[in-house]
N, C-alpha and C positions, 0 to 999 in steps of 0.2 A: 714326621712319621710317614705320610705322603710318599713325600720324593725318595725316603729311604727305601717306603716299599716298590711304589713302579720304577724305580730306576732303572733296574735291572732289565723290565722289560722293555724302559724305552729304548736304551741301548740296545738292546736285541732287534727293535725294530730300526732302529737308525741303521743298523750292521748291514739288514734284509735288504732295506732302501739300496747302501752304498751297493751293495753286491749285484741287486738288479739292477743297477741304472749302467754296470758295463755293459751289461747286454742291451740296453734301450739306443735305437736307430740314432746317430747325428741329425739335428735340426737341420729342415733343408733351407739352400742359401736365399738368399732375399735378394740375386741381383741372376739373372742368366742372359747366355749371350746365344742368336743365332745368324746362323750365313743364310743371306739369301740371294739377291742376286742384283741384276744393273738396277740402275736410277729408273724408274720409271713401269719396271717389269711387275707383275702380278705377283712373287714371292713379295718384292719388299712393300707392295700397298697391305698385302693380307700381312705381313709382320706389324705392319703399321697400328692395326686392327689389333692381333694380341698383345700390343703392349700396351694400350689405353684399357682392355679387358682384362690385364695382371695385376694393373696397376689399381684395381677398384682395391685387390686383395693384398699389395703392398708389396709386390714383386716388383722389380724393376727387369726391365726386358730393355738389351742392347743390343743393336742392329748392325751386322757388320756388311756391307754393300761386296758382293763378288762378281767373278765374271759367270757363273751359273752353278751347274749340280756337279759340275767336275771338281770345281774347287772346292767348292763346298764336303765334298766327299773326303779330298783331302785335308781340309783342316780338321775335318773329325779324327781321323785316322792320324794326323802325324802331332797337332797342334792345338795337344788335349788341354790348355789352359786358356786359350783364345776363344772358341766356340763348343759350347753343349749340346745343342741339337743345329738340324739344318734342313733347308725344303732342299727337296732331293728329285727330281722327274724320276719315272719309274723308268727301269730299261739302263741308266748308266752305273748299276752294281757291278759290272764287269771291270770299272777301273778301280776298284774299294779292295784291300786286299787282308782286311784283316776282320776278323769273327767279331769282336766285339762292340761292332754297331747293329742296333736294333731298329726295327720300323716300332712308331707310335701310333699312325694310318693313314691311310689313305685319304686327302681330302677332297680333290675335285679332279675334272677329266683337263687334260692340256691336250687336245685337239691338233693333229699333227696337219698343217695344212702344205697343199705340192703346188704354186703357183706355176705356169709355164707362157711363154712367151708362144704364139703361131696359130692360126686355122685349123688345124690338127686337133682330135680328139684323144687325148694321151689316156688309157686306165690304168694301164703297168708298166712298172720303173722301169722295165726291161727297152719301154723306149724313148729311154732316155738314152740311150748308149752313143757317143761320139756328140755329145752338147757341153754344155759349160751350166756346172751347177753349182748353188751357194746352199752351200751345206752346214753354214752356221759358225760359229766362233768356235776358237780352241777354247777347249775348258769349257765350255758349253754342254748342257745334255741335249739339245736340239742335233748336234754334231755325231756325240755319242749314237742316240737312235738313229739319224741318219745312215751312219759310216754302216752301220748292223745292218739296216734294211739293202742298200747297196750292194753289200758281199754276199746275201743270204740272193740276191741277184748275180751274180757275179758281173759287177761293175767295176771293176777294177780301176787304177790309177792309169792305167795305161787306154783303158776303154772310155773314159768321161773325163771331162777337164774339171776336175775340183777346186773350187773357191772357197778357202774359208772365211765367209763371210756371213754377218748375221745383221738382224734389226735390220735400222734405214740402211745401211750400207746393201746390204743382201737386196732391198726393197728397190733403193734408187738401180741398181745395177740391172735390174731386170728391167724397169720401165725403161731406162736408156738404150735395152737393146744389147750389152755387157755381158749379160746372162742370159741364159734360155731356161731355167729353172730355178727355184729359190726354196727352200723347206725352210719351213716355220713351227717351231710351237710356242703358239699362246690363246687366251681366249678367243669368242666370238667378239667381244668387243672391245677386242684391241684394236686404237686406231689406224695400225698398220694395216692389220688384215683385212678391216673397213673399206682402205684405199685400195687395198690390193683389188678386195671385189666389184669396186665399182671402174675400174680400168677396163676399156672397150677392148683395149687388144691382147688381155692378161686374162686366162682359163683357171678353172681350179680341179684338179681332178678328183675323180671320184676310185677309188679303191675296188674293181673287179672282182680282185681277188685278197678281201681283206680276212675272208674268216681263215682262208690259211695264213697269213701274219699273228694272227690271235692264237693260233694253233703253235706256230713256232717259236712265239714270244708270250710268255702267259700276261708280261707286263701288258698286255696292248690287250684294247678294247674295240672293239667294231659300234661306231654309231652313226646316224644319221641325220646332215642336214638336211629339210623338208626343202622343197619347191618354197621357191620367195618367201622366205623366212627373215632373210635378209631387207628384203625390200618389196612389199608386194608390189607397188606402183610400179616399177621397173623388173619385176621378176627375176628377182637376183637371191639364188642362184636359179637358173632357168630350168633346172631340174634335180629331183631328189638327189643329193651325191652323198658317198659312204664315204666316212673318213677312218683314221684310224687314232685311236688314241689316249695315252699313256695317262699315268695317271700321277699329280702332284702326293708325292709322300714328306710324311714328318718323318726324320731319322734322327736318333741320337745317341749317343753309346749305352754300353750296356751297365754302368755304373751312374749313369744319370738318377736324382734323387729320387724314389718310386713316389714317396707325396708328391710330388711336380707334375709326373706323370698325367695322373685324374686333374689337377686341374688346370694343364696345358690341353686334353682332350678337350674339354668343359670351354674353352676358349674356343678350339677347332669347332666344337657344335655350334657356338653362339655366332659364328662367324660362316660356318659353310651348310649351316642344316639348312637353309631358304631353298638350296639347290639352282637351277639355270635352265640353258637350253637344250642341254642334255645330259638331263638326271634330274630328276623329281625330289618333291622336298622329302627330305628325311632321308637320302641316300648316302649322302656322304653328312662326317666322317665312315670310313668304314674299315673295316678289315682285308680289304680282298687286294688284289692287285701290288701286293706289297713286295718288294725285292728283298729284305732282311727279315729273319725271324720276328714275328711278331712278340715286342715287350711283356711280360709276364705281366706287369700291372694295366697294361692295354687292354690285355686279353679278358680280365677281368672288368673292364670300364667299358667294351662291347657287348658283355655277358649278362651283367649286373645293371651297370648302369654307374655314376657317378661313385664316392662312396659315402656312407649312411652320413655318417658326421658333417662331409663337406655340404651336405643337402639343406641342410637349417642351421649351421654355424658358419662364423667366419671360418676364412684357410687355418690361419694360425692358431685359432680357439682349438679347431678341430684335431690337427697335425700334432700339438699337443696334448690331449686327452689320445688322442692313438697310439703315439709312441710312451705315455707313460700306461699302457694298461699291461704292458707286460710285469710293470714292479707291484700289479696289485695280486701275481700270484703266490709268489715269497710274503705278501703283507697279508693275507689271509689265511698261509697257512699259519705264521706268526701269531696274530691278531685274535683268531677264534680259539686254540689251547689257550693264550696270555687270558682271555676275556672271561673263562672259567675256570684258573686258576687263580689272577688277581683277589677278585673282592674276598674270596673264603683266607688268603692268605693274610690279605689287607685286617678281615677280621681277627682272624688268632695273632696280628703285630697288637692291635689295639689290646686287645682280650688278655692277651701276656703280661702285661703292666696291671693288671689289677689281679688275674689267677694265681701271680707271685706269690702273695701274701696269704692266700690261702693254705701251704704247705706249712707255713709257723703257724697262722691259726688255727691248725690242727694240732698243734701239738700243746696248746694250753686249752683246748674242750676234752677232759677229763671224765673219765669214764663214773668218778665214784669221785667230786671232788673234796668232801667232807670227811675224807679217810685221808686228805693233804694235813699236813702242820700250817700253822698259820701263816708263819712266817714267808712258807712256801705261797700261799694264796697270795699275798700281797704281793710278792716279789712278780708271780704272772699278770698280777693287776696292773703294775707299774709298767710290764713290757707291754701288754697288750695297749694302755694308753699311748706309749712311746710309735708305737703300729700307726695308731688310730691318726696319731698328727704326722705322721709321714704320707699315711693314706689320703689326707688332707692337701697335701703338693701335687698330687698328681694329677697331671691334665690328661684328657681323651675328648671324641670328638663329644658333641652334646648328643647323638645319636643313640651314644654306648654310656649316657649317663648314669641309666637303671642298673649297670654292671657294677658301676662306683659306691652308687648310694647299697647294695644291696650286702657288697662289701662290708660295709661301714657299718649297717644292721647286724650284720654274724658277727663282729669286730663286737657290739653293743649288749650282743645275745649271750657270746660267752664270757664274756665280762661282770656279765649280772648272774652271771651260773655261778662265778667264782663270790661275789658279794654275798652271795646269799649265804654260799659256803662259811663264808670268814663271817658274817653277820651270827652264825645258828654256833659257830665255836665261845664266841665272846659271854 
């Protein structure tokens, strides 16, 4: 009697279930891939970093090695099955040509440094004009901001001898005398930039005029190395100099899976909130300095903070109780009608199997019954017992037993009405 009576409503809720789970989000994947960049470079050590920190949560992160942000930019844009997200230097959006890649943030400063070859006090690019300068790899974003800062100078090809050259190549070429300038971006402790500053006959300049670059480039930041910061025993660099400098971004398209989001950020914290030698702890990640629309679920993981779930649950515990809370709005509105119509229904299923018998039992309690012929008396005596052992088959729960037995007493009451009857004729 059970299943006959909820059935109805399980089915109704099984229906609610099927109906909201089209609309419940795709599981996000358990394997993603990003570009970063050469062997050896600050992208792929900090990718290094987020794949042993995904991996606690059961993501697997694969690392595809590039020649920098150029490329990187393009395999988002053309080579959507290859790579998901990618570190991106700030400042080479100008070679990305299509909307639907987003920034996730900004994680630390990449520090543009201008070595130069001579005795001379170089502060603007302007005198660099008629030198030979290694401006970085193709597909490079070091190349990218270069080539920008150059023409916002107008240096032209015809005015400076460009090499494209980067890393030790760009490094040896200068110390041989090959170059007379090198642009660099990487940290303060890279071992290139290390040797660069300790070279007797190799300068670093300082940026005169950087807050107008910051002005015409919003990617770029103006900061400051201090006096012998590098080395105080040797006073390197021998005085305060300004650099300028961009800023490493997370990019990924705009259909990247939004759970991945929070906790690809959550990875960027664990990995860049310490901060460095220029920028304090807590600074990055951050929002600012970003070349693509900031990602909507970003937006909300700068605002907010992590989300409530990923905070005390595993990803995957989490991820799912998130994407299935849209089906508890079809299951409640289901659930709470079903939950006070069931049991009164459930009761008059039960209650029917024994009120049955009530409509014949009315029709042998007689009004006057010793105004009956006898024959007649007996003949209801005989149905009413025929009742009584039927009423005797029938099962309900033990709950609704007092319905059965009470049955069975009227069944007994007017039986003995009719007896008495046939007893006072004889």
């Amino acid at each position: 009697m059970r299943v006959k009576t909820f059935a109805p409503a399980l089915f109704l809720a099984i229906a609610g279930c099927l109906v909201a789970w089209q609309f419940v989000k795709p599981a996000p994947p358990d394997t993603i891939t990003i570009a970063t960049g050469q062997p050896g470079g600050a992208y792929l050590l900090f990718a290094e970093r987020y794949r042993a920190i995904l991996a606690r949560e059961g993501i697997t992160l694969n690392i595809v090695q590039t020649a920098g942000s150029v490329e990187n930019l393009n395999l988002l844009e053309k080579d959507k099955d290859k790579v998901d997200l990618a570190f991106v230097q700030g400042g080479t959006a100008s070679v990305a040509n299509t909307p639907e890649l987003v920034s996730l943030a900004s994680l630390y400063y990449e520090p543009l440094w201008v070595f130069y070859r001579g005795p001379d006090t170089l502060t603007r690019l302007t005198q660099l004009q008629s030198k030979r300068i290694a401006t970085g790899k193709p597909g490079s974003g070091t190349q990218a901001v270069v080539m920008a800062l150059l023409e916002d100078n107008q240096l032209q090809a015809n005015s400076v001898d460009i090499l494209s050259l980067g890393g030790e190549e760009a490094a040896d070429a200068l110390i041989r005398g090959k170059a007379d300038a090198a642009f660099f971006v990487a940290s303060v402790q890279s071992p290139l930039v290390q040797k660069l500053l300790h070279q007797q006959d190799i300068q670093l300049m300082s940026f005169d005029r950087a807050d107008a670059y910051t002005r015409l480039h919003r990617f770029l930041s103006r900061i400051t190395l201090p006096e012998g910061t590098i080395d105080l025993q040797n006073n390197i660099p021998p005085q305060d100099t300004v650099l300028l400098a961009a800023t490493a971004n997370l990019v990924a398209r705009s259909d990247f899976h939004p759970a991945l989001v929070g906790l690809i950020l959550q990875a960027a914290e664990e990995v860049h909130r310490a901060g460095g030698l220029f920028a304090s702890p807590g600074y990055f990640p951050n929002d600012r300095n970003l070349d693509f629309p900031l990602d909507h679920g970003a937006r909300r993981f700068f605002k907010y903070g992590p989300p409530l779930l990923q905070r005390y649950l595993p990803f995957w515990t989490a991820n799912l109780i998130d994407r299935l809370k849209i089906m508890l709005i079809p299951l409640m509105t289901l659930l709470i009608p079903l939950a006070k119509i069931m049991p009164p229904t459930y009761r008059w299923q039960v209650r029917k199997k024994v009120y049955r018998w009530y409509r014949e039992l009315k029709s042998f309690d007689f009004e006057h019954p010793e105004q009956l012929p006898a024959e007649a008396l007996q003949t209801s005596i005989r149905k009413l017992d025929a009742i009584e052992e039927e009423v005797r088959k029938v099962t309900i729960p033990l709950s609704y037993s007092d319905e059965l037995y009470n049955l069975r007493l009227h069944i007994d009451l007017v039986r003995s009405k009719l007896r008495k009857a046939l007893a006072n004729k004889a």
